[in-house]
PQR file of N, CA, C, O and H, with PARSE charges and radii, in Angstrom:
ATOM      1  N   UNK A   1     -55.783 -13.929  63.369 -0.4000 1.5000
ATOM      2  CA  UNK A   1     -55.282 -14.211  64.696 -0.0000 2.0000
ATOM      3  C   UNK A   1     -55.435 -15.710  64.987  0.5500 1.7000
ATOM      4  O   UNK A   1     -56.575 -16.174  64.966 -0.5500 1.4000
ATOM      5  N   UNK A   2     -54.438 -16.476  65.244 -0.4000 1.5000
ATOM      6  CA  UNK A   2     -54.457 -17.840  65.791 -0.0000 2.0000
ATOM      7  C   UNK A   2     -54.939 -18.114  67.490  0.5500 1.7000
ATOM      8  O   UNK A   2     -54.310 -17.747  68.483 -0.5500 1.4000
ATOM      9  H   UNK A   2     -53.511 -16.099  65.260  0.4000 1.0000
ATOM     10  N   UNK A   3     -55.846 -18.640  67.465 -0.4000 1.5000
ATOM     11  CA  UNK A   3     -56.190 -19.310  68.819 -0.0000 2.0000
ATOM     12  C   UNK A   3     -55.450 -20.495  69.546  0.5500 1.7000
ATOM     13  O   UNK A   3     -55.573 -21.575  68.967 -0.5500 1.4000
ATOM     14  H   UNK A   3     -56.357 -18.938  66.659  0.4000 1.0000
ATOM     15  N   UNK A   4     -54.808 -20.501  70.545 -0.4000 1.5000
ATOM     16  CA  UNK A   4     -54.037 -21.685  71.087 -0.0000 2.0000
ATOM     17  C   UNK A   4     -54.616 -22.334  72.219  0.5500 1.7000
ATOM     18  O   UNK A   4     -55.060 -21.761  73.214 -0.5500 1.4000
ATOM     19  H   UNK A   4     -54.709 -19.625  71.015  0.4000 1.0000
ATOM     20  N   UNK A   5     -54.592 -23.266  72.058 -0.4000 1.5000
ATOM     21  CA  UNK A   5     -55.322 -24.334  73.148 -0.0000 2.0000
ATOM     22  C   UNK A   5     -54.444 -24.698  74.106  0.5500 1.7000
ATOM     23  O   UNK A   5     -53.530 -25.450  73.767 -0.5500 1.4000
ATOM     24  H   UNK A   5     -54.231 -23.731  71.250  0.4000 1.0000
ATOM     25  N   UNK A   6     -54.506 -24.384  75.079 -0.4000 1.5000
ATOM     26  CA  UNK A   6     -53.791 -25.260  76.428 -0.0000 2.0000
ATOM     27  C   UNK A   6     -54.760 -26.170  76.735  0.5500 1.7000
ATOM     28  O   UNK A   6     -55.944 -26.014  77.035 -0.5500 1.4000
ATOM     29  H   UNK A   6     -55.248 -23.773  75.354  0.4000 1.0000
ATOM     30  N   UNK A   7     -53.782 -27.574  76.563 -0.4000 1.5000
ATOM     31  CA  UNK A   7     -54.491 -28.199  77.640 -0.0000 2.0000
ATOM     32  C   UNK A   7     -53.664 -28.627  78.836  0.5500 1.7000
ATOM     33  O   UNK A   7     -52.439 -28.559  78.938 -0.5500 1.4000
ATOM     34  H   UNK A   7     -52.821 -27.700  76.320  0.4000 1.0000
ATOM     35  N   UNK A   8     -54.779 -29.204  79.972 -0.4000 1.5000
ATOM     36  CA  UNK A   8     -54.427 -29.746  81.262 -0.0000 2.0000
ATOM     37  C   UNK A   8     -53.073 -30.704  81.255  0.5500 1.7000
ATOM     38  O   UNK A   8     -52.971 -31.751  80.615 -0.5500 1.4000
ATOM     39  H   UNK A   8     -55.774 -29.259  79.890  0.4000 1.0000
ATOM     40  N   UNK A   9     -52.033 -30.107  82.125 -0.4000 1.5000
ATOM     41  CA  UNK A   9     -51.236 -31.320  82.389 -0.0000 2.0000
ATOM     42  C   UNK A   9     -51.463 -32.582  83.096  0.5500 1.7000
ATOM     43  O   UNK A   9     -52.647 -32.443  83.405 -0.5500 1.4000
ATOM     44  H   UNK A   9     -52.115 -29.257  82.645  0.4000 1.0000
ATOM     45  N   UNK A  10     -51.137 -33.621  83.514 -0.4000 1.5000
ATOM     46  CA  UNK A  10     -51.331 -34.649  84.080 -0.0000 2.0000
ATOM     47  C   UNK A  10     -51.938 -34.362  85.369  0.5500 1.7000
ATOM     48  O   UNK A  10     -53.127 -34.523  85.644 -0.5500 1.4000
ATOM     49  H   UNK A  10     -50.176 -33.734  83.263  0.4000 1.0000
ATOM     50  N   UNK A  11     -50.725 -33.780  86.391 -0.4000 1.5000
ATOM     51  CA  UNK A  11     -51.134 -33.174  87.623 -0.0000 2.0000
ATOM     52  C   UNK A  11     -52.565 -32.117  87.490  0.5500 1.7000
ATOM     53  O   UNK A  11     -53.445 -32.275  88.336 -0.5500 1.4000
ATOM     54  H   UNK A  11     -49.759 -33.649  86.167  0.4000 1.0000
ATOM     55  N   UNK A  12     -52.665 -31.546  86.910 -0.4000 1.5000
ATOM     56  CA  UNK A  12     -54.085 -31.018  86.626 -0.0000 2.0000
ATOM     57  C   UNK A  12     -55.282 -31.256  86.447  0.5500 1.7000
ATOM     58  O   UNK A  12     -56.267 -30.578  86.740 -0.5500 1.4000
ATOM     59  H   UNK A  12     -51.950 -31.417  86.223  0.4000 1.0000
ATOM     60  N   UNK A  13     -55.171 -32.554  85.795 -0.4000 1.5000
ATOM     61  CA  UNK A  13     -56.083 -33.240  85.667 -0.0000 2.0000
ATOM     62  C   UNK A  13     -56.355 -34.252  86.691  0.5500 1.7000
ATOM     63  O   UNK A  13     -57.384 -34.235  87.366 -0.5500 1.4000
ATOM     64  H   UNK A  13     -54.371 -33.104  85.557  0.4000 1.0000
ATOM     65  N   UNK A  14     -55.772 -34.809  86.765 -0.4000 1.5000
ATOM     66  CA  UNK A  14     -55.664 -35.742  88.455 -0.0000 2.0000
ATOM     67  C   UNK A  14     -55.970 -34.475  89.477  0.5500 1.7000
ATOM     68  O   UNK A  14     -57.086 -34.640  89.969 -0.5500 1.4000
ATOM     69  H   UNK A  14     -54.936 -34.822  86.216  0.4000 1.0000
ATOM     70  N   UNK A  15     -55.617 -33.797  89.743 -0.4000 1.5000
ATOM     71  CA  UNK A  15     -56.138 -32.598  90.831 -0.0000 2.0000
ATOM     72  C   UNK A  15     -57.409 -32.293  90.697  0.5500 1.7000
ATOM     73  O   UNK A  15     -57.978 -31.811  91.677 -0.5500 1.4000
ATOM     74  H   UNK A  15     -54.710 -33.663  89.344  0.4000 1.0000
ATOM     75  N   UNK A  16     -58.080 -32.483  89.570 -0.4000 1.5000
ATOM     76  CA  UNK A  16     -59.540 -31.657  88.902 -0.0000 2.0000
ATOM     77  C   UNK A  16     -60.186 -33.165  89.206  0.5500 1.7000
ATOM     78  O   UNK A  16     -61.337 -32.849  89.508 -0.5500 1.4000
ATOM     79  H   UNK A  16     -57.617 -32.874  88.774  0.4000 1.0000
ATOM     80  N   UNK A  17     -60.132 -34.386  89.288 -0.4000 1.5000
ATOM     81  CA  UNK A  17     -60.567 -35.346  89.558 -0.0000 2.0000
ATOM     82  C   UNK A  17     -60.680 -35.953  90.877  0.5500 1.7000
ATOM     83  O   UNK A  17     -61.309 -36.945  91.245 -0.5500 1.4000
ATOM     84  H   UNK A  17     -59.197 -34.642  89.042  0.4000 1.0000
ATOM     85  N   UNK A  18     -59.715 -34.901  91.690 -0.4000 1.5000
ATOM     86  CA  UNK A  18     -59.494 -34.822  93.086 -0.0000 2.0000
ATOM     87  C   UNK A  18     -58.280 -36.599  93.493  0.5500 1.7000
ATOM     88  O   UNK A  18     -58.195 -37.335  94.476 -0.5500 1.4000
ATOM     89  H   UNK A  18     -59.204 -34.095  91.391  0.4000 1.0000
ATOM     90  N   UNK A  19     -57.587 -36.576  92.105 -0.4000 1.5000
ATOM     91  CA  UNK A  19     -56.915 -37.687  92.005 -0.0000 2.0000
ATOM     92  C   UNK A  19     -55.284 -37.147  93.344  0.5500 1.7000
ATOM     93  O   UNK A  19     -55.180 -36.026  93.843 -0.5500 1.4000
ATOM     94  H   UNK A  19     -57.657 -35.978  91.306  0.4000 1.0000
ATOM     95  N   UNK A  20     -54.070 -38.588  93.640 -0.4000 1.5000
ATOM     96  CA  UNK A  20     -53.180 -38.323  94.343 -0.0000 2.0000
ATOM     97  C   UNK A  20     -52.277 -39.035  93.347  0.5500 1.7000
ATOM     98  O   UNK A  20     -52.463 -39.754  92.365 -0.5500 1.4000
ATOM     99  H   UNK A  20     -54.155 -39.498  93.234  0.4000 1.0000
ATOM    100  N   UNK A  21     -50.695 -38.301  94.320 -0.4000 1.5000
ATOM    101  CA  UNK A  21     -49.353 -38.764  93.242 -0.0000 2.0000
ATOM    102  C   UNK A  21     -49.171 -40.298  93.876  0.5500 1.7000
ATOM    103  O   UNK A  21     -49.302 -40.764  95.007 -0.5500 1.4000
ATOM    104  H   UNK A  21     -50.544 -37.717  95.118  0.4000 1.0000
ATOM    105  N   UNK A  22     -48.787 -40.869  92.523 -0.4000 1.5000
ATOM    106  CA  UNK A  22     -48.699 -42.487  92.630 -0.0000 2.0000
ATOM    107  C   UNK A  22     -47.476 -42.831  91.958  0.5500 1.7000
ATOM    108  O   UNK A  22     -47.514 -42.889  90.729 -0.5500 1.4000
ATOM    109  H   UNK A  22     -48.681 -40.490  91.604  0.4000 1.0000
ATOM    110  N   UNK A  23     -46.606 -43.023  92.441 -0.4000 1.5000
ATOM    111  CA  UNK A  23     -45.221 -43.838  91.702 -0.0000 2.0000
ATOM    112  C   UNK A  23     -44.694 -42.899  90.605  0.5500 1.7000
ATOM    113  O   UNK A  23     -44.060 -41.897  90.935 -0.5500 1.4000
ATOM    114  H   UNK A  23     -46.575 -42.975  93.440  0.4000 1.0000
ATOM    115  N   UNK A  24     -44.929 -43.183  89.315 -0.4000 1.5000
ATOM    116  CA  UNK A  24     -44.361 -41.692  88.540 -0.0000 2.0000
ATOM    117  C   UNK A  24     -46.009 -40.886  87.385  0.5500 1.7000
ATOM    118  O   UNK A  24     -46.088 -40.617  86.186 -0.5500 1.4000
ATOM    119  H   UNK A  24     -45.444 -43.997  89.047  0.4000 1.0000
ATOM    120  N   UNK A  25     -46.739 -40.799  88.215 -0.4000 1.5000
ATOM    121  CA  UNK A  25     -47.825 -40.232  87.687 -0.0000 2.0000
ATOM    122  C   UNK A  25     -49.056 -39.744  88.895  0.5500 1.7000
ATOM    123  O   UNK A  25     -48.812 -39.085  89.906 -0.5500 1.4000
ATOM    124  H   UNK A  25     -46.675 -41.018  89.188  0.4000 1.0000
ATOM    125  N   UNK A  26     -50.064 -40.133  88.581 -0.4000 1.5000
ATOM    126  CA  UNK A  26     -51.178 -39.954  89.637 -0.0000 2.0000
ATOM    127  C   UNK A  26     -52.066 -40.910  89.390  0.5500 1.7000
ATOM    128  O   UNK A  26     -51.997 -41.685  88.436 -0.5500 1.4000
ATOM    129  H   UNK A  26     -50.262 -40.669  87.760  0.4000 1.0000
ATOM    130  N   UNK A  27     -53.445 -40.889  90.734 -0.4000 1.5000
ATOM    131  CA  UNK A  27     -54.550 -42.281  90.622 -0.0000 2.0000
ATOM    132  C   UNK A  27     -55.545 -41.049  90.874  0.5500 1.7000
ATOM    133  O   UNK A  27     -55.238 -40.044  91.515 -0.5500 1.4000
ATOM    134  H   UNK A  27     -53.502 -40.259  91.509  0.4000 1.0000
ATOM    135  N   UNK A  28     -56.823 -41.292  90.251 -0.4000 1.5000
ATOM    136  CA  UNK A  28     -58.262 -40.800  90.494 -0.0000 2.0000
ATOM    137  C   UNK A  28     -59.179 -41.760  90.278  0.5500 1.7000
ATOM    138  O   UNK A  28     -58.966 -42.891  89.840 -0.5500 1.4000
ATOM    139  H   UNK A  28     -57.073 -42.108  89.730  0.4000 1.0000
ATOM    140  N   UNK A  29     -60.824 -40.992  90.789 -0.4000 1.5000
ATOM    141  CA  UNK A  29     -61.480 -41.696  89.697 -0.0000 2.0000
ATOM    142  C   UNK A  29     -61.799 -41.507  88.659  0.5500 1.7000
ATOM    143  O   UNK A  29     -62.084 -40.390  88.228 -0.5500 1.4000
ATOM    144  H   UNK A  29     -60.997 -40.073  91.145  0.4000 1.0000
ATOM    145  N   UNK A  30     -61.839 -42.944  87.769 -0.4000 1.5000
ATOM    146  CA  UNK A  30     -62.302 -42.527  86.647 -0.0000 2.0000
ATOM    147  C   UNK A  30     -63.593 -41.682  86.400  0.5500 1.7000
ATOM    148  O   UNK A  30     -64.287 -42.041  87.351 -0.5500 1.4000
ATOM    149  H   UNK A  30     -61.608 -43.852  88.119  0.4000 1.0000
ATOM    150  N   UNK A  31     -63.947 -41.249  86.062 -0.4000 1.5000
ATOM    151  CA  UNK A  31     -65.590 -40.169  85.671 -0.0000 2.0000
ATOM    152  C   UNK A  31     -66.034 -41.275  84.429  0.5500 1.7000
ATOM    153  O   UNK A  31     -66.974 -40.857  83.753 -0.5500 1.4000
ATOM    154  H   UNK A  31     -63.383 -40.957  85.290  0.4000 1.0000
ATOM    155  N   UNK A  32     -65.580 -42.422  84.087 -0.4000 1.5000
ATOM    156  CA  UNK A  32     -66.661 -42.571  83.146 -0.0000 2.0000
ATOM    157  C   UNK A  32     -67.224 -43.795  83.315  0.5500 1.7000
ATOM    158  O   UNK A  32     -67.607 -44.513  82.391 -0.5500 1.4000
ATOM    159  H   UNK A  32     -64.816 -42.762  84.636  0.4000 1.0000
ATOM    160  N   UNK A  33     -67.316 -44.188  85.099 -0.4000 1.5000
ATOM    161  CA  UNK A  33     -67.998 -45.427  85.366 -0.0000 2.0000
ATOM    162  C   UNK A  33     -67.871 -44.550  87.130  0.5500 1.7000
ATOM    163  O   UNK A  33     -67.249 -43.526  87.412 -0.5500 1.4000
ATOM    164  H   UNK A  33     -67.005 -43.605  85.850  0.4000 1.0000
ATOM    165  N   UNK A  34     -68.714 -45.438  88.026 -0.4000 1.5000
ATOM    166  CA  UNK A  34     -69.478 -45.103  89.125 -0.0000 2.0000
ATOM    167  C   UNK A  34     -67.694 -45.651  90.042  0.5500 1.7000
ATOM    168  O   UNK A  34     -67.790 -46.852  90.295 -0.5500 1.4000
ATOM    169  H   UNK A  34     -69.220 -46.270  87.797  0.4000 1.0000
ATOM    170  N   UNK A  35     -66.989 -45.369  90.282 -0.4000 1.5000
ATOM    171  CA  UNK A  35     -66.040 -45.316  90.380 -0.0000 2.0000
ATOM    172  C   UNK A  35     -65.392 -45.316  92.151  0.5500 1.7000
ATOM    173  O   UNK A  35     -65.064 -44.273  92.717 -0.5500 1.4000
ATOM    174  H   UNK A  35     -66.911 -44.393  90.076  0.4000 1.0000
ATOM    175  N   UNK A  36     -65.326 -46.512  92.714 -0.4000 1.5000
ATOM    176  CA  UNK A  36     -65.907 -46.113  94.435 -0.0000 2.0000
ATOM    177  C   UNK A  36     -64.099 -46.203  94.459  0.5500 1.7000
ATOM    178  O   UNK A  36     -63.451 -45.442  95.178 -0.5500 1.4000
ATOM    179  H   UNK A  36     -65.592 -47.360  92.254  0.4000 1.0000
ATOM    180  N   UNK A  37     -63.697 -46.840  93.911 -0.4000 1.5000
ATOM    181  CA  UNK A  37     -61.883 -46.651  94.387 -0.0000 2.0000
ATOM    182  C   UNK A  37     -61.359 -46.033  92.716  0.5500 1.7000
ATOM    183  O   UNK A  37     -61.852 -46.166  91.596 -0.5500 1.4000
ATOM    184  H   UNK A  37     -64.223 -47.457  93.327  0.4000 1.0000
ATOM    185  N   UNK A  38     -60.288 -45.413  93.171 -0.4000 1.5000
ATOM    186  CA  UNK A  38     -59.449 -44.745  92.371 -0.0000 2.0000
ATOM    187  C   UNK A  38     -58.994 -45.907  91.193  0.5500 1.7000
ATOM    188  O   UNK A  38     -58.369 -46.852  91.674 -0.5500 1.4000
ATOM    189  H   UNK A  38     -59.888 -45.304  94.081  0.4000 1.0000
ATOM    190  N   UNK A  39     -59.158 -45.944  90.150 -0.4000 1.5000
ATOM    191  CA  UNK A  39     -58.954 -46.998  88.946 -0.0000 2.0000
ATOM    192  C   UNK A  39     -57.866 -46.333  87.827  0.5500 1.7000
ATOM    193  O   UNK A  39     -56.978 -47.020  87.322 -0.5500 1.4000
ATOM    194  H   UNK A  39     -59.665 -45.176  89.759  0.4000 1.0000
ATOM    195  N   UNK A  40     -58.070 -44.842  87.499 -0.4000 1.5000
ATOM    196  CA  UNK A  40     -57.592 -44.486  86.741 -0.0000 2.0000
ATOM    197  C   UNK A  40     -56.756 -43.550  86.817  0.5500 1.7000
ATOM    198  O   UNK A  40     -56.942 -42.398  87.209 -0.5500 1.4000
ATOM    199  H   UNK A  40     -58.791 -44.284  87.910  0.4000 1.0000
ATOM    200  N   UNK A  41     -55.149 -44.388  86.171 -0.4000 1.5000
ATOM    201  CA  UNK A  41     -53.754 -43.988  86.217 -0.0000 2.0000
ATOM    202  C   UNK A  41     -53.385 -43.116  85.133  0.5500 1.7000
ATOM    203  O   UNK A  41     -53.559 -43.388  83.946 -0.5500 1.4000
ATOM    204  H   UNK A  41     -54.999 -45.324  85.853  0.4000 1.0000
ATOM    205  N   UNK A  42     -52.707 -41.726  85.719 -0.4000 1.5000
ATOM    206  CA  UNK A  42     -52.975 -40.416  84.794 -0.0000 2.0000
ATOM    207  C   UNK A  42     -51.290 -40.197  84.307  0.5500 1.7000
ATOM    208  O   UNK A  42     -51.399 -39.011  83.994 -0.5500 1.4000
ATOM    209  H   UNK A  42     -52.566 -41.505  86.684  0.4000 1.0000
ATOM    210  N   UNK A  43     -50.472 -40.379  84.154 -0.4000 1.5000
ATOM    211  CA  UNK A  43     -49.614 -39.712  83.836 -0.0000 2.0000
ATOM    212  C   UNK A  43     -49.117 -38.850  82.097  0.5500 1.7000
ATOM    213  O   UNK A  43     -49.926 -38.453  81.258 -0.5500 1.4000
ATOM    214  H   UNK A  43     -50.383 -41.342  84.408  0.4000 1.0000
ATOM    215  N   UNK A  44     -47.471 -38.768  81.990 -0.4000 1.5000
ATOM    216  CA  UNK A  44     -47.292 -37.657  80.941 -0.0000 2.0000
ATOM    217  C   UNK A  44     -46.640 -38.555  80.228  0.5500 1.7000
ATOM    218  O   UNK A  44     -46.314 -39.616  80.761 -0.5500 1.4000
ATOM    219  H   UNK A  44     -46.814 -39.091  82.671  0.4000 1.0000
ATOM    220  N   UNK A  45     -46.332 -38.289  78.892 -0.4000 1.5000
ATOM    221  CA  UNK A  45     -45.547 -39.281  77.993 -0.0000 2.0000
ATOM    222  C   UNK A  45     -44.096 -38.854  78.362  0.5500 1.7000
ATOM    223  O   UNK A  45     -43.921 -37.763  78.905 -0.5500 1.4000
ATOM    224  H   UNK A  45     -46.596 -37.427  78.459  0.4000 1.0000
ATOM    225  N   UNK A  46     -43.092 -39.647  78.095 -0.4000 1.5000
ATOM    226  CA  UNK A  46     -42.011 -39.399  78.269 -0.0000 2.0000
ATOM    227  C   UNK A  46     -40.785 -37.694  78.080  0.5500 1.7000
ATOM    228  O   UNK A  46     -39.748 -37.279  78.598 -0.5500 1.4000
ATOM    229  H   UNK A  46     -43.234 -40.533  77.654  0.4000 1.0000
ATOM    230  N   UNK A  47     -41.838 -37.209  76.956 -0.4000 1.5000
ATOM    231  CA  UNK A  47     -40.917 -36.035  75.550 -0.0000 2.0000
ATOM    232  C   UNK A  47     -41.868 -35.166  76.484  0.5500 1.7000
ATOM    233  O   UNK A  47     -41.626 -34.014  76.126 -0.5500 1.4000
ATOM    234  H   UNK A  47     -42.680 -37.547  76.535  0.4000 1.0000
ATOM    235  N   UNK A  48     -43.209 -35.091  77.901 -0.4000 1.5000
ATOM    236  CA  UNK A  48     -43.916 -33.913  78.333 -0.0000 2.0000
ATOM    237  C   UNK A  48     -44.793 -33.564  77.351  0.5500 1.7000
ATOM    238  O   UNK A  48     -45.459 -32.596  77.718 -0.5500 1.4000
ATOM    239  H   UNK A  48     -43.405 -36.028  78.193  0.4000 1.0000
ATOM    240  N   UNK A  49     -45.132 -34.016  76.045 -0.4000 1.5000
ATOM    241  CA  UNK A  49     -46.135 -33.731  75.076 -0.0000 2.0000
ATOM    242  C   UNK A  49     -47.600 -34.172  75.470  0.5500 1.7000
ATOM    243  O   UNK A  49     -48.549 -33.562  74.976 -0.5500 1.4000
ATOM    244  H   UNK A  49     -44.591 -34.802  75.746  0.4000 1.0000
ATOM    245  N   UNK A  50     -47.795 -35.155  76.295 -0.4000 1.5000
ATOM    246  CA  UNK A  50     -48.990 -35.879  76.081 -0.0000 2.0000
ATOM    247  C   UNK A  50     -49.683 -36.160  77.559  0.5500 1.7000
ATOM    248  O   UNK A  50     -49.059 -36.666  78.492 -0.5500 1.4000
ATOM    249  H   UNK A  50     -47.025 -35.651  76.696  0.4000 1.0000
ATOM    250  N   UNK A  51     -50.806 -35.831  77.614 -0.4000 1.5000
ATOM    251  CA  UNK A  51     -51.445 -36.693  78.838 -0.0000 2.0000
ATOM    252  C   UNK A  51     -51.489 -38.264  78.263  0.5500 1.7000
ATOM    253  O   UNK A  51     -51.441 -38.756  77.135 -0.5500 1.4000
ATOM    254  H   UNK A  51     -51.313 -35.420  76.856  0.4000 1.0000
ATOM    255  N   UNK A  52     -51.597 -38.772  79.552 -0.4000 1.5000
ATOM    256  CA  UNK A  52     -51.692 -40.409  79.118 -0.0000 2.0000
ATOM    257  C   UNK A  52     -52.748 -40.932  80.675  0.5500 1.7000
ATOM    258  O   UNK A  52     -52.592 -40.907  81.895 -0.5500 1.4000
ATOM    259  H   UNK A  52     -51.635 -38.373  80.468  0.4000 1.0000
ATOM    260  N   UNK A  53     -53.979 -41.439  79.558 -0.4000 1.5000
ATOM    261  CA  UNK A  53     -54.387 -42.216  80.781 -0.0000 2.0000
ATOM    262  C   UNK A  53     -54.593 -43.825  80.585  0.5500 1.7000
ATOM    263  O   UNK A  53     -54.275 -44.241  79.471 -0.5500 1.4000
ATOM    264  H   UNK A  53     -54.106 -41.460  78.566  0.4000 1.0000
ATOM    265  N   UNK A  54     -55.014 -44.643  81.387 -0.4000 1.5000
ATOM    266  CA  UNK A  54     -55.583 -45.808  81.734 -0.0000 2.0000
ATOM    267  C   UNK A  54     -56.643 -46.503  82.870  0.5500 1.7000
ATOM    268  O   UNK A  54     -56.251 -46.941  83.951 -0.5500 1.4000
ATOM    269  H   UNK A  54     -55.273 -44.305  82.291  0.4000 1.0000
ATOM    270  N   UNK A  55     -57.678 -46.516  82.540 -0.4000 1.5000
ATOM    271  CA  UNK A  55     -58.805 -47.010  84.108 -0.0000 2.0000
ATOM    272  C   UNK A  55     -58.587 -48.490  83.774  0.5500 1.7000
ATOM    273  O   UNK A  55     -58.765 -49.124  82.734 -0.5500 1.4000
ATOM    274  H   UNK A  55     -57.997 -46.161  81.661  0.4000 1.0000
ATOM    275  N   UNK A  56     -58.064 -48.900  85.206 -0.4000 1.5000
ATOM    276  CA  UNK A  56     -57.669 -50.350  85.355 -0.0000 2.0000
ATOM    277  C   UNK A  56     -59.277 -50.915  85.171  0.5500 1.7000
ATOM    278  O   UNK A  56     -59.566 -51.960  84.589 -0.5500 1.4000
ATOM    279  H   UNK A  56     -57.919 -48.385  86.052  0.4000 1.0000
ATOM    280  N   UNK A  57     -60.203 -50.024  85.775 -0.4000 1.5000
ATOM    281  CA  UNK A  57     -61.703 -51.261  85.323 -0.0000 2.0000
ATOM    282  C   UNK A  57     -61.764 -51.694  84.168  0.5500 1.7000
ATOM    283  O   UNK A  57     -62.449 -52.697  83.965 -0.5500 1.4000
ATOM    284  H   UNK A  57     -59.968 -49.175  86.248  0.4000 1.0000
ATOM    285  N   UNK A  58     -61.072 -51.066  83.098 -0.4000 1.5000
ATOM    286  CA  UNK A  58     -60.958 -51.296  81.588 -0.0000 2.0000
ATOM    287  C   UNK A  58     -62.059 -50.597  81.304  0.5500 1.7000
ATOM    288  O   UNK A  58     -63.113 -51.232  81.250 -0.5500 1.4000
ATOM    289  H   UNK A  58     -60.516 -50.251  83.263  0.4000 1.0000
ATOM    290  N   UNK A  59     -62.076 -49.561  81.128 -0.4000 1.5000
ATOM    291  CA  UNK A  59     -62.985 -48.106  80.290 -0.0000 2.0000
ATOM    292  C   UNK A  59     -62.647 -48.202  79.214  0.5500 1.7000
ATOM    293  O   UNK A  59     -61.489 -48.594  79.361 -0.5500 1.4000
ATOM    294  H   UNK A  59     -61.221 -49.045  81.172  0.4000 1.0000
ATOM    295  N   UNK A  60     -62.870 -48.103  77.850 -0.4000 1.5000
ATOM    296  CA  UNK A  60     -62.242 -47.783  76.634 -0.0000 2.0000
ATOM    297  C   UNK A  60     -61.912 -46.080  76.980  0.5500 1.7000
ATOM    298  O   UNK A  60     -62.558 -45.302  77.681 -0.5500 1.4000
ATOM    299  H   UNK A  60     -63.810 -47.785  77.731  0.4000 1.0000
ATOM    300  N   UNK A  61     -60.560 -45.846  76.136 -0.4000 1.5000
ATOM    301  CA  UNK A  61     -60.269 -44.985  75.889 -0.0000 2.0000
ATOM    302  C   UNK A  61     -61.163 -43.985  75.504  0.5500 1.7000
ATOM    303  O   UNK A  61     -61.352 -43.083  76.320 -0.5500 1.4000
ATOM    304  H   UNK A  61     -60.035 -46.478  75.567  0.4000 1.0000
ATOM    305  N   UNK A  62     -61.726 -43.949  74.486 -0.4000 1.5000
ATOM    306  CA  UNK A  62     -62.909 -43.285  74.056 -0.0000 2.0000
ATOM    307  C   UNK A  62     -63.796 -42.791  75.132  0.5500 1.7000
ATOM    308  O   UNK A  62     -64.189 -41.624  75.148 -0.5500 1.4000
ATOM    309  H   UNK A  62     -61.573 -44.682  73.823  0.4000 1.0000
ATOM    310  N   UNK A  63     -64.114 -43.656  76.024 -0.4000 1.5000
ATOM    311  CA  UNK A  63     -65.168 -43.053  77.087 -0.0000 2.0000
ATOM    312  C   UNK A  63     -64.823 -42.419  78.386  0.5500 1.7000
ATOM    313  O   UNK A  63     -65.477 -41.908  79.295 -0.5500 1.4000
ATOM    314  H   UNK A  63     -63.796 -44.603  76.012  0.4000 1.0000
ATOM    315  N   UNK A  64     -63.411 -42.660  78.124 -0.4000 1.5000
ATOM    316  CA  UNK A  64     -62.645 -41.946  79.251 -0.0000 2.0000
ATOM    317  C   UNK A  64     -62.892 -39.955  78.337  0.5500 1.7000
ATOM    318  O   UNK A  64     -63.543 -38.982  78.717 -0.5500 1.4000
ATOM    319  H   UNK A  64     -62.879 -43.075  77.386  0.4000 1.0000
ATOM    320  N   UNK A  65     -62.077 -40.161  77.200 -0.4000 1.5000
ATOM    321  CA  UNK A  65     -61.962 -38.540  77.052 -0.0000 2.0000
ATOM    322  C   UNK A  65     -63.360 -38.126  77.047  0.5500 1.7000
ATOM    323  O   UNK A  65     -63.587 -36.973  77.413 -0.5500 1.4000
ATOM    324  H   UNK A  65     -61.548 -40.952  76.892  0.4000 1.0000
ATOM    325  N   UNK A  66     -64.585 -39.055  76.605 -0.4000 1.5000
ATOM    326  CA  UNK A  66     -65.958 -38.125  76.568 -0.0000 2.0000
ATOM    327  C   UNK A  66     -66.389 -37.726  77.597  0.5500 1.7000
ATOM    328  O   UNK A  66     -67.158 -36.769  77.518 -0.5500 1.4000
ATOM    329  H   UNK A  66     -64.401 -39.991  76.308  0.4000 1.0000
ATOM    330  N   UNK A  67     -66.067 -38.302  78.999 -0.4000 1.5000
ATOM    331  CA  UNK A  67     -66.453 -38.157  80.362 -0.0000 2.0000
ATOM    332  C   UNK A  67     -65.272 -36.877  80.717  0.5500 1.7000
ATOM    333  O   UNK A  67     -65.723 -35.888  81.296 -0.5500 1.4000
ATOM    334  H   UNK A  67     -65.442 -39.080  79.063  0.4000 1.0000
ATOM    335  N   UNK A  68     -64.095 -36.895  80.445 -0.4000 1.5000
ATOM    336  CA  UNK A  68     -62.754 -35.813  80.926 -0.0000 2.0000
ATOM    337  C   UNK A  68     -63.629 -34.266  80.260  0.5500 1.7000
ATOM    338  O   UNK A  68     -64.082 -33.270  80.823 -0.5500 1.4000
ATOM    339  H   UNK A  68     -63.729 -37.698  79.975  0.4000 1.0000
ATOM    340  N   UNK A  69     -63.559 -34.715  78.776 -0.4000 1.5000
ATOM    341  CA  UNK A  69     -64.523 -33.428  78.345 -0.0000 2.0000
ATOM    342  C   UNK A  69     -66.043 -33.134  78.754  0.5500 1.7000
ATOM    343  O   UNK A  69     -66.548 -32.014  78.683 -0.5500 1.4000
ATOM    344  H   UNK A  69     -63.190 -35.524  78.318  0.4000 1.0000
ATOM    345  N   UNK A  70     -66.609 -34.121  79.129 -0.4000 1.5000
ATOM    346  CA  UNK A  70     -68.105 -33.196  79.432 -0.0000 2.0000
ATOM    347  C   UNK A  70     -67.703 -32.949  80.864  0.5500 1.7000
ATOM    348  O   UNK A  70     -68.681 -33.044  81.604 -0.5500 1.4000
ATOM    349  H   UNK A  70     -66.198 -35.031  79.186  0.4000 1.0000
ATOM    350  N   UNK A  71     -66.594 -32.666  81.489 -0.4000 1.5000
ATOM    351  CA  UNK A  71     -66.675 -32.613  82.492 -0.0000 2.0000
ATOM    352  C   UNK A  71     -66.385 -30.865  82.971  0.5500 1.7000
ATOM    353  O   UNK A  71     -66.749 -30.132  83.891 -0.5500 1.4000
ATOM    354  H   UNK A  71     -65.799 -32.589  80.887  0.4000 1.0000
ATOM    355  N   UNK A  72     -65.246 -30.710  81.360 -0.4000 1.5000
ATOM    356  CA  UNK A  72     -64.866 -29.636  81.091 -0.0000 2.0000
ATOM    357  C   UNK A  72     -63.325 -29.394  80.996  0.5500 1.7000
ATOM    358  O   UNK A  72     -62.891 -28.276  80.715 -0.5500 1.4000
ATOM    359  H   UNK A  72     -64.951 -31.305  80.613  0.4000 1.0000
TER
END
């Protein structure tokens, strides 16, 4: 039997971060710095395949997904 993973769409994840819609994506905070204004811009790749993020504080990538996942 194969197991399939859903993951979170954009809006889902920005919602679970208690993030809002911004131009063609969403803003939250980032979770992987103390985060007093919304820094990090969530949207989908073009083809709907991909979350895509960026924290304008400049988070590395890396510490963004370890904070998204221990978060759950």
């Amino acid at each position: 039997m194969m197991t399939v993973v859903r993951y979170p769409t954009a809006e889902e994840l920005a919602r679970s971060l208690g993030g809002k819609r911004a131009a063609k994506g969403w803003i939250a905070q980032c979770p992987a710095h103390e985060d007093r204004h919304a820094s990090l811009s969530i949207s989908e790749s073009d083809d709907g395949t991909r979350v895509l993020w960026k924290c304008h504080a400049k988070c590395p990538q890396d510490d963004v997904k370890r904070a998204l996942i221990a978060r759950g």
